[in-house]
C-alpha positions in Angstrom: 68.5 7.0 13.1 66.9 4.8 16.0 64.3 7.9 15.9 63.3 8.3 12.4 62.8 4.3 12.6 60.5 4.6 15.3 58.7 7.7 13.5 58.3 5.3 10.4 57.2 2.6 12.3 54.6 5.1 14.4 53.4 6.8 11.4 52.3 3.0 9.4 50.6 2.1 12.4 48.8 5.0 12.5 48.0 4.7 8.6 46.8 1.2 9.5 44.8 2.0 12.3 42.9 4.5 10.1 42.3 2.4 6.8 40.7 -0.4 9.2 39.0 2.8 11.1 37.8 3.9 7.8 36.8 0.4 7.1 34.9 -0.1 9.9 33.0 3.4 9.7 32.1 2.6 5.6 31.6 -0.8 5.4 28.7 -0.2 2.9 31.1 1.8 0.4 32.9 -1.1 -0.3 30.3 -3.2 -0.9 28.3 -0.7 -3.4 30.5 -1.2 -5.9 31.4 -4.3 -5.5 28.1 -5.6 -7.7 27.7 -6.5 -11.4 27.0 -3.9 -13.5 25.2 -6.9 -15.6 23.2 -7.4 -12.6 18.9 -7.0 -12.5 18.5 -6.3 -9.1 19.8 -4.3 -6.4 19.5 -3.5 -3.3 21.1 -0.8 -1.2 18.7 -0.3 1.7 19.6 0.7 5.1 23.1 2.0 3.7 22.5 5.8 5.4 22.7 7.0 1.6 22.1 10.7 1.1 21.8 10.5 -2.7 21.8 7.7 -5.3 25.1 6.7 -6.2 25.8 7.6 -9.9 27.8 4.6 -10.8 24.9 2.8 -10.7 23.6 4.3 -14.0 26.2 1.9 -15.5 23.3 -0.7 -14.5 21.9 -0.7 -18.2 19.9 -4.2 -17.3 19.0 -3.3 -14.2 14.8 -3.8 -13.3 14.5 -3.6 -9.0 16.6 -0.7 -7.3 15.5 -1.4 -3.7 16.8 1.9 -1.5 13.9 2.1 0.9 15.7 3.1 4.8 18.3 6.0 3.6 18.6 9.7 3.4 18.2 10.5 -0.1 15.7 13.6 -1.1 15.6 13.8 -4.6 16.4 11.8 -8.1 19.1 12.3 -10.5 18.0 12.5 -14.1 20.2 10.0 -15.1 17.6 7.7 -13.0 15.5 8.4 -16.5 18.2 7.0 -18.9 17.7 3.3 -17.0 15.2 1.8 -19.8 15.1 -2.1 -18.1 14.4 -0.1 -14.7 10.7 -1.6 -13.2 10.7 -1.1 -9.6 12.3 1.4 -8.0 11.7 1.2 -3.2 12.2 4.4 -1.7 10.3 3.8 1.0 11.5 5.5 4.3 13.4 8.3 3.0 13.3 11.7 3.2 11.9 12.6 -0.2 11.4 16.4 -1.6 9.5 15.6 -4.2 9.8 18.5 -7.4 8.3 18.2 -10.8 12.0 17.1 -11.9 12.2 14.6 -9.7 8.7 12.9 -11.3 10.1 13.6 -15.0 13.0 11.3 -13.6 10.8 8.7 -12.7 8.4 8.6 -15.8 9.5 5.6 -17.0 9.3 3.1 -13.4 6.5 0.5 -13.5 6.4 0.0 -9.8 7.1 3.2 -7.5 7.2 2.7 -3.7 7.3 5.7 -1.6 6.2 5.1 1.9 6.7 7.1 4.9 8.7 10.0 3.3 6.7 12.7 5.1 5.4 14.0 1.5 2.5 16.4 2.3 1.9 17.3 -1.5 2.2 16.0 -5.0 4.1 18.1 -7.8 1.4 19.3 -10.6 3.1 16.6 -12.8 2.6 13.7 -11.1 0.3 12.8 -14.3 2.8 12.0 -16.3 3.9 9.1 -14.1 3.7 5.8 -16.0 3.5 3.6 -13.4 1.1 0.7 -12.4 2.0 0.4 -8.9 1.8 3.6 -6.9 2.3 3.2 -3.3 2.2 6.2 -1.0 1.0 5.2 2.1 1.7 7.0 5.9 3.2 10.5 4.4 1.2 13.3 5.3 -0.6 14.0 1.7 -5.0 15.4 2.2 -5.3 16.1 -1.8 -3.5 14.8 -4.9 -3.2 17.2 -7.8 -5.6 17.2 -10.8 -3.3 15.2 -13.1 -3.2 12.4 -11.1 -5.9 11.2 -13.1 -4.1 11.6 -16.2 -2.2 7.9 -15.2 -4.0 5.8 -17.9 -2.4 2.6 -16.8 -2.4 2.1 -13.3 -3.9 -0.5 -11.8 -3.0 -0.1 -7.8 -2.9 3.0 -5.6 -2.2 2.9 -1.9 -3.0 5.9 0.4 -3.3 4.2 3.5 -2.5 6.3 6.1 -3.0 9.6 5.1 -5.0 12.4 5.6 -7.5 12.9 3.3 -10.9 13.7 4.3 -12.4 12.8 1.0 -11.6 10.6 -2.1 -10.4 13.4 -4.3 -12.5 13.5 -7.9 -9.2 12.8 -10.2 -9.3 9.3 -8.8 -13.0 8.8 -10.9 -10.6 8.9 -13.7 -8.4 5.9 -13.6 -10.3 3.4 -15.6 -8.0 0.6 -15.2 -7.9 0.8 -11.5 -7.7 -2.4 -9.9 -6.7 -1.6 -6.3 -7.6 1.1 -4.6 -6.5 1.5 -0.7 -7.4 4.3 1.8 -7.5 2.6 5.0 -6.7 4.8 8.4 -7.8 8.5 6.6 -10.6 10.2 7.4 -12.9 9.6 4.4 -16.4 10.8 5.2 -18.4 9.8 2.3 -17.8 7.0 -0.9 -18.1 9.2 -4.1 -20.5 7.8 -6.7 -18.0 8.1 -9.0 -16.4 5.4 -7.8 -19.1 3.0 -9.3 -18.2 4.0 -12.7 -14.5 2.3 -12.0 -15.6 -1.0 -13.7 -12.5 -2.6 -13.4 -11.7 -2.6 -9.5 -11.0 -5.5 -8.1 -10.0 -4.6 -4.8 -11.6 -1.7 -2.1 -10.1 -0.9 1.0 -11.5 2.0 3.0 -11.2 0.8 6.9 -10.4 2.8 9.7 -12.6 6.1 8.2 -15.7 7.8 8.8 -18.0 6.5 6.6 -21.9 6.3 6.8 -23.2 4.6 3.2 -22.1 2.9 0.7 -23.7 4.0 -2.4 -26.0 2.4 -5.3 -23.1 2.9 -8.2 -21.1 0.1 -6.3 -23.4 -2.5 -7.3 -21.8 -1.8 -11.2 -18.5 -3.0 -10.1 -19.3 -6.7 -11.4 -15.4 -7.4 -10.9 -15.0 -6.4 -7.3 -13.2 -9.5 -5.4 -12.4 -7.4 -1.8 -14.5 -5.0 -0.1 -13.1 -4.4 3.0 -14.9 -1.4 5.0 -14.6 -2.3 8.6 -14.0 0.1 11.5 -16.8 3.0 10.0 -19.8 4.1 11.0 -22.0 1.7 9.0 -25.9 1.2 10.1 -27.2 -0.7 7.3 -25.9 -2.4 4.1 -27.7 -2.5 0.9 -29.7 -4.6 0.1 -28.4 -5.0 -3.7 -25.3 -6.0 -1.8 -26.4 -10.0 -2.4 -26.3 -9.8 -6.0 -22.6 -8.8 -6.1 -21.7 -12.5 -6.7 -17.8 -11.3 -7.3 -17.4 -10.4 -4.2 -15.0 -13.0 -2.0 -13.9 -11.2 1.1 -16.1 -9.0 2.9 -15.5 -6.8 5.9 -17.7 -4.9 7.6 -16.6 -5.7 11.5 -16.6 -2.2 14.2 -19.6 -0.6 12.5 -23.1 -0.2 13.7 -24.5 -2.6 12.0 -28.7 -3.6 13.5 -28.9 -6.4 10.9 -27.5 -8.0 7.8 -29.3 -8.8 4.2 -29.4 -12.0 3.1 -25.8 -12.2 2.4 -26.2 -16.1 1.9 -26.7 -15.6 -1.3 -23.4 -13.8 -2.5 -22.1 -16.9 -4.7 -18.6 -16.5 -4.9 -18.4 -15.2 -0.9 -16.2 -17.2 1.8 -14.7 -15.0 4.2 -16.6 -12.4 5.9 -16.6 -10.5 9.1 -19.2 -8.6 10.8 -17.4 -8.4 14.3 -18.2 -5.7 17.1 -21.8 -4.7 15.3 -24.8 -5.0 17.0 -26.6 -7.1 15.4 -29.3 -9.1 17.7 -29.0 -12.3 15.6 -27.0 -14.5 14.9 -26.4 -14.7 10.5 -26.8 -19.0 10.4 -27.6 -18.5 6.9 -24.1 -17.9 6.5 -23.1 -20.6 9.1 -24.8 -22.7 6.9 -23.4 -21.3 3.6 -21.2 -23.7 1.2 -17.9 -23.0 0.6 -17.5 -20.1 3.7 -14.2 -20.6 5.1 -13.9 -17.7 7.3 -16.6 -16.3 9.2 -15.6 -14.0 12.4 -19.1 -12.8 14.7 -18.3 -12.2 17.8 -18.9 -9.1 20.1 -22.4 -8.9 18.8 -25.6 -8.4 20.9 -27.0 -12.3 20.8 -26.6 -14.8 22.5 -26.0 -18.5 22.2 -26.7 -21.7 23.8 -24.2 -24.5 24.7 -25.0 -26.6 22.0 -25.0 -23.6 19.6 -21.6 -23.1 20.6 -20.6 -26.5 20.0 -21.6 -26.2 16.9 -20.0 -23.4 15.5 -16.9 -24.6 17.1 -17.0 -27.7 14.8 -17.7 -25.7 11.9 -14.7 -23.2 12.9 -16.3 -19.7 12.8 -15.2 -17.2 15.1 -17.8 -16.1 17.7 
């Protein structure tokens, strides 16, 4: 008897020992469906999920699914029947993207898919109705033809990819308002890329580019031109009469001298850093309303009391 008390006793320690062990090793189980199915947004990141849990298609108000850090390769179709679903983070995963897989996404407004080691796009990817498209550091160098099919997007992020060109489908997304392709190795702007009347913001740094063409000067809405680290000589001289323009970066080229860029209205940060221009721009010292102005690691020079006064004024030589 004293035996098979002992044996009990053993046994519910042992069972005890391995719900806390199982505890311990799942905490994140527990906790994933713990949540209110009413609720709007979610997040399971960094959970070491391997697929998207299917209880969650119980979520019928649910707008920001945040699972960016897990395991998960592909999406259920179920993902398709969430209608209130907006955003959906699956950045750092390990996606496999297949034409199934964009069917089940259609419908997401915001789609964030960072660092998944995607190399290529399925032939579908058109059908996406997304605004928000970000893909940057995966491994893509071409997009598929129907990516120009996306009538409605406004912001596409490629930063960090491979390309070495801006692939022609892009010249088709007429409400683009954002378009990013920072650390590639662009060679060339297309022309095309004038004829995208609504962009807002440009972001090419870190490439290989030479020009930038005449089409640009159509883009009468352009706020951001950031084309820094290339292999700029010259700028246009139609570049003044972009009076949109706000921010512009042009620092690392090889820049011998700037326009009159004075004369851009709406302009109050710029950078021209690491050029080699022989002069120093004062008619942009001088300008109204510049609030940031970086030009150091240029070829002129400066006297004391030049210094002094660019120190009052705050620019960065």
């Amino acid at each position: 008897m004293l035996y098979l008390q002992r044996y009990t006793v053993e046994m519910k320690t042992k069972y005890v020992i391995a719900l806390l062990f199982l505890a311990l090793l799942m905490p994140s189980c527990a906790s994933l469906r713990s949540y209110d199915y009413t609720t709007e947004n979610l997040s399971l990141a960094n959970q070491n999920l391997k697929r998207i849990p299917s209880y969650i298609k119980r979520c019928k108000n649910l707008r920001s699914l945040n699972l960016e850090r897990n395991h998960i390769k592909h999406i259920p179709a179920w993902v398709s029947s969430l209608d209130s679903l907006k955003e959906i983070n699956l950045n750092h995963n390990q996606l496999r993207l297949t034409k199934a897989d964009i069917r089940h996404l259609a419908k997401v407004e915001r789609l964030l898919m960072m660092e998944n080691g995607i190399e290529k796009l399925p032939g579908n990817v058109g059908t996406l109705q997304c605004k928000t498209l970000v893909l940057m550091r995966n491994k893509l160098s071409s997009l598929p033809e129907s990516f120009g099919d996306m009538k409605q997007i406004n912001n596409v992020v490629l930063y960090e990819n491979r390309f070495e060109s801006i692939p022609d489908c892009i010249g088709r997304l007429k409400t683009l308002r954002q378009i990013d392709f920072y650390k590639n190795h662009i060679k060339e702007i297309p022309e095309f890329m004038g004829d995208l009347e609504n962009l807002e913001q440009i972001y090419l740094s870190f490439n290989e580019i030479e020009r930038i063409p005449d089409t640009l000067r159509n883009l009468k809405k352009l706020k951001y031109f950031y084309i820094h680290h290339n292999n700029l000589k010259f700028l246009p001289e139609w570049i003044v009469e972009m009076d949109s323009i706000q921010r512009f970066g042009v620092g690392y080229n090889q820049l011998l001298e700037l326009p009159d860029l004075a004369k851009m209205k709406s302009l109050y940060e710029f950078d021209c850093e690491h050029n080699l221009l022989d002069e120093c721009p004062w008619n942009l010292v001088e300008k109204p309303g510049m609030e940031i102005l970086v030009i150091r690691d240029n070829y002129f020079k400066l006297t004391l009391e030049e210094e002094l006064h660019l120190d009052t004024l705050g620019v960065v030589y």
